[in-house]
TIVEXFI-409852 format. One line per 8 residues: number of its first residue (from 1); their letters; for each residue y, x, z of C-alpha. Coordinates in steps of 0.2 Angstrom, whole numbers, plus 5000, padded with zeros to 4 digits. Example, Ala and Ser with C-alpha at 12.3 -4.5 7.8 and 13.67 -1.06 7.14 Angstrom:
! TIVEXFI-409852
1	AS	4978/5062/5039  4995/5068/5036 .
END
This chain:
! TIVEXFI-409852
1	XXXXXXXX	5107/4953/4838  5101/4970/4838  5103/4979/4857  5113/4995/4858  5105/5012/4854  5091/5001/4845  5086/4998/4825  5077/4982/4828 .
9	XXXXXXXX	5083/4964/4830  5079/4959/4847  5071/4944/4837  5057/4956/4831  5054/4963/4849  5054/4947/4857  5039/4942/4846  5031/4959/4847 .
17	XXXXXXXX	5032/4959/4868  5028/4941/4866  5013/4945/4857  5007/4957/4870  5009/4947/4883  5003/4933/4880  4988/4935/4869  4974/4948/4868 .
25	XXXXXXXX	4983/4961/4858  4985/4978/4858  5001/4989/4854  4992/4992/4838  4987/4977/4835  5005/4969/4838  5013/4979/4826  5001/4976/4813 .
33	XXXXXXXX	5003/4956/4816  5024/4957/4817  5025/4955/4798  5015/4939/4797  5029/4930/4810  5043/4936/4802  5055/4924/4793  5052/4925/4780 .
41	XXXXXXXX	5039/4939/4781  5047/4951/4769  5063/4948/4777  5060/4961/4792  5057/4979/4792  5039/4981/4801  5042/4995/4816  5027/5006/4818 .
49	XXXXXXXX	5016/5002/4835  5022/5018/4845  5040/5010/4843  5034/4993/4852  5025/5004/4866  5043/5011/4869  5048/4995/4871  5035/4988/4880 .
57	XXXXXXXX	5036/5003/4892  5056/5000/4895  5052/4983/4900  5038/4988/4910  5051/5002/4921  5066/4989/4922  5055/4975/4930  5048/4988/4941 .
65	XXXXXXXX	5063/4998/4946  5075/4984/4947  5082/4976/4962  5072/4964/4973  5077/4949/4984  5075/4956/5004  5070/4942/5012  5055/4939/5025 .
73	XXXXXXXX	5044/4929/5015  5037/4938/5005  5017/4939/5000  5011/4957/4994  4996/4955/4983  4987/4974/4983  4974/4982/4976  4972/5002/4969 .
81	XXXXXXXX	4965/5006/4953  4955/5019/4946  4951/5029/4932  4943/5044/4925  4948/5060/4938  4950/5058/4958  4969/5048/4955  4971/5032/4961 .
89	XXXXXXXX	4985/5020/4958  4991/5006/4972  5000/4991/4962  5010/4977/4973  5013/4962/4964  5023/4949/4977  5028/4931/4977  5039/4920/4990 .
97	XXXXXXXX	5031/4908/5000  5046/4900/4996  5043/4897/4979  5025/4895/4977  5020/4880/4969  5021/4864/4978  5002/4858/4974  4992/4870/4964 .
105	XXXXXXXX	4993/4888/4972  4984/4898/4955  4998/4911/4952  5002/4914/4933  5008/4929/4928  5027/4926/4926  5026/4921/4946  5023/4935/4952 .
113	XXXXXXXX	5036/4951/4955  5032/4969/4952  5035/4978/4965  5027/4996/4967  5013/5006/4953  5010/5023/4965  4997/5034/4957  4990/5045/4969 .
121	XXXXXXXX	4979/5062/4969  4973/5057/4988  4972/5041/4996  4967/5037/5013  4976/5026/5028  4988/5037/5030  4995/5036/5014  4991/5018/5010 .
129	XXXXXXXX	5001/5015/5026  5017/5025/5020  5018/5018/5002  5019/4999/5010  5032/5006/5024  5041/5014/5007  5038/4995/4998  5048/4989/5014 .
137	XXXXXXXX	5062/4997/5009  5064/4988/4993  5058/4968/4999  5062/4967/5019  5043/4966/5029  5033/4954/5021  5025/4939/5028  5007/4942/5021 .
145	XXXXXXXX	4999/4956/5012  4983/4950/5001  4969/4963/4998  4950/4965/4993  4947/4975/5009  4943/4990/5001  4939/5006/5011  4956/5014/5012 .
153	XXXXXXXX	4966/4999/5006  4963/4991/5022  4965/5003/5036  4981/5007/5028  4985/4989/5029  4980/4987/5047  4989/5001/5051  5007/4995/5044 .
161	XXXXXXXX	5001/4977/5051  4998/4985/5068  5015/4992/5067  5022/4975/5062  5014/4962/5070  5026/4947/5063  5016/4953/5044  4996/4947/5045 .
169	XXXXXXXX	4983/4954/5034  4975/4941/5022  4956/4945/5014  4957/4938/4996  4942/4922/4998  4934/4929/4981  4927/4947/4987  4925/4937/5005 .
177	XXXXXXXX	4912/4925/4994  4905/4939/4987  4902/4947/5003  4893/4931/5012  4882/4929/4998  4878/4949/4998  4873/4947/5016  4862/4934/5013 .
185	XXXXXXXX	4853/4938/4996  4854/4959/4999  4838/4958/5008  4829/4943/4999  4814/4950/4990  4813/4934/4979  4831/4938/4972  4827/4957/4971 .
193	XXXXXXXX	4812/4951/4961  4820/4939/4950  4834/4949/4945  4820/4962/4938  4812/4952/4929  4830/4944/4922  4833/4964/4918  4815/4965/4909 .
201	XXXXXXXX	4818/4948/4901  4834/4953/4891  4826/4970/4884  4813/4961/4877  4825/4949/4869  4836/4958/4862  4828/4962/4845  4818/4947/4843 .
209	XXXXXXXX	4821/4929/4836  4824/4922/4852  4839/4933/4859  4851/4919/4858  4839/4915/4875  4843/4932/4885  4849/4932/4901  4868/4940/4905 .
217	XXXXXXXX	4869/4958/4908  4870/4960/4926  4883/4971/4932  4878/4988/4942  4896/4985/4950  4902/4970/4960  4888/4961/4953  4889/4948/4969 .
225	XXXXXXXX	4905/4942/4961  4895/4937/4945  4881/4927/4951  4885/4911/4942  4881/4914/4925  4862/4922/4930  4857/4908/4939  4864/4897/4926 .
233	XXXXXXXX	4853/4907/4914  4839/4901/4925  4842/4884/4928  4844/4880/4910  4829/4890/4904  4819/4880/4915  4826/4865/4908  4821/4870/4891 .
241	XXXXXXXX	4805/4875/4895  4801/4856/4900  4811/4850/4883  4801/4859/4868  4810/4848/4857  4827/4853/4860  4818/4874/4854  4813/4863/4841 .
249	XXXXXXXX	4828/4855/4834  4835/4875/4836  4822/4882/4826  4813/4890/4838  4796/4890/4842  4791/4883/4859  4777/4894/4861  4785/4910/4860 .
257	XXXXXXXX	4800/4903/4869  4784/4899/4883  4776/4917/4879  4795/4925/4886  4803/4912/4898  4786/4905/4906  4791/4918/4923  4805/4907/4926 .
265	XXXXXXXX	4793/4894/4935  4787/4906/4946  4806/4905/4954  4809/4886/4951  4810/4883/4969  4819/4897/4974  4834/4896/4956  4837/4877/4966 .
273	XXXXXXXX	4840/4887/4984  4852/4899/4975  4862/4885/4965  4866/4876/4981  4873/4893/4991  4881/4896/4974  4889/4878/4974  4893/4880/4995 .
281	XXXXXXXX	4906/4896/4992  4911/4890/4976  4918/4875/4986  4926/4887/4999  4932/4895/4986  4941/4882/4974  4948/4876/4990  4959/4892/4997 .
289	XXXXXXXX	4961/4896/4977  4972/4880/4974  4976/4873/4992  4979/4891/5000  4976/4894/5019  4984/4882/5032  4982/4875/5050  4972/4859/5040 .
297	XXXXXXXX	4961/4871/5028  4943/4872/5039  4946/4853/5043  4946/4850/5022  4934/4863/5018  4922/4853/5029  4925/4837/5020  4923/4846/5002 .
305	XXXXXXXX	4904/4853/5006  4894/4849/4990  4880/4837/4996  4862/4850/4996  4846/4850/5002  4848/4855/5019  4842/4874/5022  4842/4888/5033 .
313	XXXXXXXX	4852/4900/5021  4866/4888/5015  4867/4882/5035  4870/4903/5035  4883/4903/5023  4892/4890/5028  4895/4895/5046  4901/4910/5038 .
321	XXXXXXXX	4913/4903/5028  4917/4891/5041  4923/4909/5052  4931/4915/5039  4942/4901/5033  4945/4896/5052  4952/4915/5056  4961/4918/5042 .
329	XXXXXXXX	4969/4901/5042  4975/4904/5060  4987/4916/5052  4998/4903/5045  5011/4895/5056  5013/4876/5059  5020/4869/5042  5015/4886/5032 .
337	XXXXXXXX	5004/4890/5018  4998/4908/5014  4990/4913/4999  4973/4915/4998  4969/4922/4981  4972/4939/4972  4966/4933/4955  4983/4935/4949 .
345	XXXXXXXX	4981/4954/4953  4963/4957/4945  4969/4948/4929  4984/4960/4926  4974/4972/4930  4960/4967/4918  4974/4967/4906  4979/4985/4909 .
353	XXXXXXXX	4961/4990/4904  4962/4982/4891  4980/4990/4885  4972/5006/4888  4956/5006/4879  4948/5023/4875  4965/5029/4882  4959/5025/4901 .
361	XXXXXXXX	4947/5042/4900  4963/5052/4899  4968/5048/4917  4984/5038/4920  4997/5038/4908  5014/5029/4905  5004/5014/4899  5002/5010/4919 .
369	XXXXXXXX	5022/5002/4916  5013/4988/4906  5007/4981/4925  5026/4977/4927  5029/4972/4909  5015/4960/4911  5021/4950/4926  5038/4939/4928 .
377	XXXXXXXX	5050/4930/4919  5051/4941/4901  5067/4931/4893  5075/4939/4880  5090/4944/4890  5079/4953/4901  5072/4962/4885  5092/4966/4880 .
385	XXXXXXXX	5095/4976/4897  5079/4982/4897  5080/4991/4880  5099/4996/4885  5098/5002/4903  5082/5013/4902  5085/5028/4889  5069/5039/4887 .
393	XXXXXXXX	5074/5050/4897  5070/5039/4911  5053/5035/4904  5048/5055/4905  5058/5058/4923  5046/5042/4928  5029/5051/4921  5034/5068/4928 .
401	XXXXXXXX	5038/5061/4948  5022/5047/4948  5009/5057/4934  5012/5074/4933  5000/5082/4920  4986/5070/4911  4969/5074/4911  4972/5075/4893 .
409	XXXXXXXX	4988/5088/4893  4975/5097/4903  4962/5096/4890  4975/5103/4878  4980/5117/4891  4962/5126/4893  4955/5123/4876  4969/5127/4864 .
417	XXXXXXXX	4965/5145/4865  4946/5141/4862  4949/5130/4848  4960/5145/4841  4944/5156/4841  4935/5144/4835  4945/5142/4818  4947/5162/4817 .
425	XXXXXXXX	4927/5161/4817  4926/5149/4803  4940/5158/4794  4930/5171/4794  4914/5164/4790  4920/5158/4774  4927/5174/4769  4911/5181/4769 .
END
């Protein structure tokens, strides 16, 4: 069946989408991998990669743009993206509370409904707070709205909650982990020192026989949401440094391994201190991921507490946590369940990076439709009415209201007449 307007057999979009979707694979790569699912593989004309990113994109507007349930249940997941240039882009992904899942509350992809992509050349309350009151339009006032608590984002959403006090503004329990473990190792010289010397540990290793030992690169940004695999790296070299044999049965020599790792005993005490707050908000955190926030969340949370050594910081960070979850669980109604999580968000999101590669330093582009094209139920007669309803037009009508001019038309604006000299200048070089 090949959809009207179309060359292709919607057969070889399905598995092109497909492969997009569901796998790490680019536009390029998918087109390049379509001729080994054919059936058989010379049976199919291969279509080049820029005419699976029309379909892709297609997909991408007719999820976003299409009708949506108006109902008052629904949960906005938010957060803004960023790129090169002073743009930023507000996505609203939302799900029903009445068609979460029944146990496990980690949202998949499909789950979840697109529901606004708004680039912006300015952000602040103001606008943040109109582009939810224009999301209202389109889904009835939700129940919940889910952020990270970023700057703007929030005030925004405080505004439109203020304004409508039946929706109640949730903090996603992964950046609020981050956050209580910021407060607590922000001003600990022994964590300031440690993750120097991990920094100065993974330089040295780098070129030299025991690399495979470097630590992980610490991220300068949101590195509080990435603790886990550093003191991993530290618990583990420890543990090495006490078992020579197992350097040995990996041929490496236990006396260099001693000459770079030996530091790490300087901060044995203090790597045990940091894997129990590390196990306390993980625990928190696993709890509101898959349970979500209701009236009998802090009562649970208490029961779930990893058995540590007692100690003044994780008695800190519990009690934090224990605020937390006791205030945001309050927001629920008797018999309720509200989502806790946004990781459903950052992974699409994560996606979108990926999508965009080396394209993500010319500002936003169309490739922002893959946010919708990502999320939801993608049948193939959703691909059918996709490819059918939305003609290019609508595609370039789409760019020129939410984009306007890239960073790269704007490139090609104020150097085309430079790059004109330029030529004339060679031109004339080698007639000389």
């Amino acid at each position: 069946m090949v959809p009207a307007g179309h060359r292709y057999g919607l057969p070889t979009i399905e598995r092109y989408i497909t492969l997009v979707q569901a796998s790490v694979t680019s536009l390029r790569g998918a087109s390049r991998a379509l001729p080994l699912l054919a059936e058989p593989p010379e049976a199919e004309r291969t279509p080049v990669w820029t005419t699976g990113r029309g379909w892709w994109l297609r997909l991408g507007y007719y999820k976003l743009t299409r009708a949506k349930t108006v109902a008052t249940d629904w949960v906005w997941i938010v957060d803004h993206t960023i790129q090169l240039g002073a743009e930023k882009c507000l996505v609203i992904l939302g799900v029903r509370l009445s068609e979460l899942p029944t146990e496990d509350l980690v949202l998949h992809h499909e789950q979840v409904e697109p529901l606004a992509v708004l680039p912006v050349r300015h952000s602040d309350r103001k606008v943040v707070c109109a582009q939810l009151e224009a999301t209202q339009q389109r889904t009835g006032m939700p129940r919940e709205i889910l952020s990270d608590h970023g700057s703007d984002l929030h005030a925004g959403i405080s505004d439109y909650c203020q304004a409508h006090p039946s929706c109640c503004a949730v903090y996603d329990i992964k950046h609020q982990t981050a956050a209580v473990l910021k407060k607590e190792l922000h001003h600990d010289a022994s964590w300031e020192t440690f993750t120097n010397y991990a920094h100065q540990v993974r330089i040295e290793l780098q070129q030299t026989s025991v690399a495979a030992l470097a630590p992980p690169n610490q991220r300068s940004k949101a590195r509080y949401l990435n603790l886990e695999g550093l003191i991993r790296w530290g618990q583990r070299g420890l543990q090495l440094l006490e078992q020579p044999q197992r350097l040995v049965d990996a041929g490496l020599d236990p006396a260099q391994v001693q000459a770079r790792l030996g530091g790490l005993t300087w901060f044995r005490s203090h790597v045990a201190e940091w894997q129990g707050l590390l196990d306390t908000v993980m625990t928190a955190e696993h709890l509101v991921r898959h349970r979500g926030l209701d009236r009998g969340c802090l009562a649970a949370l208490e029961t779930a507490w990893p058995v540590v050594a007692p100690s003044e910081s994780i008695a800190r960070v519990q009690q934090h946590l224990r605020t937390f979850v006791a205030t945001e669980s309050q927001k629920a109604h008797d018999h309720e369940r509200l989502l806790g999580s946004s990781e459903v968000l950052e992974s699409v999101l994560g996606k979108l990076k990926y999508l965009e590669g080396d394209r993500a330093s010319h500002g936003f582009t169309q490739l922002l439709l893959s946010v919708p094209a990502l999320v939801a139920t993608t049948t193939r007669e959703v691909i059918r009415q996709a490819l059918e309803s939305v003609p290019r037009q609508k595609l370039r009508e789409w760019a020129d209201q939410h984009l306007g001019k890239s960073l790269q038309t704007q490139r090609r604006m104020l150097f085309a007449g430079c790059a004109k000299k330029e030529q004339n200048r060679v031109q004339l070089e080698d007639a000389a």
